[in-house]
N, C-alpha and C positions, 0 to 999 in steps of 0.2 A: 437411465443414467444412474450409476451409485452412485447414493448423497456424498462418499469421501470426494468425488469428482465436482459436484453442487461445491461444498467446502471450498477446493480452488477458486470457482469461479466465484465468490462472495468475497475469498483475498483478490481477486481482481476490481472489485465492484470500490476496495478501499483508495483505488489510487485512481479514482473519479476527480492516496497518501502517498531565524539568529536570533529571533525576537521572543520572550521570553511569554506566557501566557497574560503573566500579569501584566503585559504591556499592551496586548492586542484589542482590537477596537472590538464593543459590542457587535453583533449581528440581530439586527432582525427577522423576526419568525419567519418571514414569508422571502426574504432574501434567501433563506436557507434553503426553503423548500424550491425557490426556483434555482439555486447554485445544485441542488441534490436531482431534480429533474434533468433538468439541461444535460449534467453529464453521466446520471445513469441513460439518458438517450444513447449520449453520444456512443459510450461503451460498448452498448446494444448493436448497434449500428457500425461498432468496427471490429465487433466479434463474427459478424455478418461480414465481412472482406476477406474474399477469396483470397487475395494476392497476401501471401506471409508475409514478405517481406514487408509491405506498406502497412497490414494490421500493426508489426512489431514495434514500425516506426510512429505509428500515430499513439501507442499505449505505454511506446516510451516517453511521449511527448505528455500526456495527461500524468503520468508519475511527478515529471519534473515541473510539470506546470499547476497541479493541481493538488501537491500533497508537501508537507510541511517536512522532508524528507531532514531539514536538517536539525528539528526539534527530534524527530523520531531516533535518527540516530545517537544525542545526544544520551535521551532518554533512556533507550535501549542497553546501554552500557554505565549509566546510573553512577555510582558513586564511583568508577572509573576513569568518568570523565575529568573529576579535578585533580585526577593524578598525573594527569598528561602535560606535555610543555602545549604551546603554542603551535609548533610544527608537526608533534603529536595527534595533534586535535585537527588540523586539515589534511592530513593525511588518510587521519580515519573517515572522516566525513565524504571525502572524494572516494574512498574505496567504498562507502555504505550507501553512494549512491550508483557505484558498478554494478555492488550486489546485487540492489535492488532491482535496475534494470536487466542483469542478468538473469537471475534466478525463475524468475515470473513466466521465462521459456520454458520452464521446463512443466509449467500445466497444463491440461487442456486447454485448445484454445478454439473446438468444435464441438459445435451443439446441433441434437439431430433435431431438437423439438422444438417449439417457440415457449420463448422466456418472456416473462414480463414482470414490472414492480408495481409495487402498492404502496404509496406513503402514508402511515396511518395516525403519525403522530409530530409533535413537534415540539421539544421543553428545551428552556433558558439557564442553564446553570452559573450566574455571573458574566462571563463575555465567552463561554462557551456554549455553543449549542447542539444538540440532540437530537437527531434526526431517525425515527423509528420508519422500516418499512418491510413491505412482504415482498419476498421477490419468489417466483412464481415460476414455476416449470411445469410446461403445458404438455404432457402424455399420452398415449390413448389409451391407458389403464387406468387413468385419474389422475389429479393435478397435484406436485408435491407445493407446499410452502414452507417457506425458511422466514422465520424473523432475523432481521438483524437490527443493528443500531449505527451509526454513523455521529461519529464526533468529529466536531471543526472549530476552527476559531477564524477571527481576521486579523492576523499581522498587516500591518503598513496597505492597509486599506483592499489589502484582498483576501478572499473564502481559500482555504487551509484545508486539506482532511489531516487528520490527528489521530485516527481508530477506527476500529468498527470493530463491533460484537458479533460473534454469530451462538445465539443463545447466552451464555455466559462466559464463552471464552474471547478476552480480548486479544487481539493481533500482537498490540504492542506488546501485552505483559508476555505473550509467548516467545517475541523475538529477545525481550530481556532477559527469559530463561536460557534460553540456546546462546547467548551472545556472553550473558556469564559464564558458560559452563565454554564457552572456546577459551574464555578470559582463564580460568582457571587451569585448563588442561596446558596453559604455557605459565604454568606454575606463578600467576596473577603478572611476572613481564610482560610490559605494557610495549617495547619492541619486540620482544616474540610474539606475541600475540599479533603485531600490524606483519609481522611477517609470516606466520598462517596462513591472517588472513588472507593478504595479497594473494599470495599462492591459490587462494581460494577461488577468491575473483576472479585472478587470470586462467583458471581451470573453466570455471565455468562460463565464461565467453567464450574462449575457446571449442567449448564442448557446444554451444547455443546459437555460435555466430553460422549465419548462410552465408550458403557458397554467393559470392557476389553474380549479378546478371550481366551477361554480355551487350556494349550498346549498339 
């Protein structure tokens, strides 16, 4: 498998990705590491499900359930954000959690060899935590590893993904360059820009969605 294909699969490994950081409850070390177990299992185990349609639906479900989608989008569009009205701001937010779920169709979502992780570290940065680990693709040429890093926090009593690194490039800071540079090409109009995007999102469902199953 080419590492650019590995690369996808480690943006899927993030969404194992209203309340502001400085609000969110400490975590403890070993919470982390079993929130960071649990659902790199789960991942594993529903990248392994034949049936598309049910893989799609269960890693739609880990995105929304397991990733702070509306700090990310916030973040993502940065000092754009307090340009917006109110109706501004949930409009975007609803369309950046379409994206999300959209977009992520369009990687691989088969693997021919066995994969597995390695967690090999664990650091505290204030009420943020750090989750370092190998994840592991098993060849019969030899075994590739990829570092990566996993950031979370706990909003309102529950484990958050916020990032992940793979090497030195972060997810977030890469979606905030692509997310600026839409914001700019509708010459910084913050409704041209929701109107883009829209178009965007509904492109890419469309292009993503299955044909429905006869009952």
């Amino acid at each position: 498998m080419k590492s650019k294909n590995f690369i996808y699969f480690t943006f899927l490994c993030t969404f194992i990705f209203k309340a502001a950081i400085c609000l969110a409850n400490p975590i403890m070390p070993q919470e982390a590491e079993t929130f960071a177990r649990e659902q790199g299992n789960t991942l594993l185990q529903t990248l392994a499900e034949n049936d598309l349609q049910k893989k799609y639906q269960k890693i739609d479900n880990m995105f929304l359930n397991n990733v702070d989608l509306d700090y990310i989008g916030r973040f993502v569009i940065g000092k754009y954000w307090r340009e917006m009205t109110e109706e501004q701001r949930q409009q975007y937010l609803s369309l950046f959690k379409r994206y999300v779920i959209s977009t992520y169709k369009g990687f691989p979502l088969q693997f021919e060899d066995k994969i597995t992780f390695d967690i090999t570290s664990i650091r505290q940065d204030g009420n943020d935590v750090f989750v370092t680990a190998n994840i592991i693709y098993h060849r019969d040429t030899g075994n590739e590893t990829f570092l990566t890093e996993f950031r979370m926090h706990k909003p309102q009593d529950k484990i958050l993904l916020l990032d992940i690194k793979f090497g030195e490039s972060s997810l977030i800071l890469s979606y905030r360059s692509k997310f600026y540079q839409m914001i700019k090409s509708a010459d910084e109009d913050i409704d041209w820009f929701l109107e883009d995007f829209e178009l965007r999102v509904n492109s890419a469902e469309k292009y993503y969605t299955l044909p429905q199953k006869d009952e």
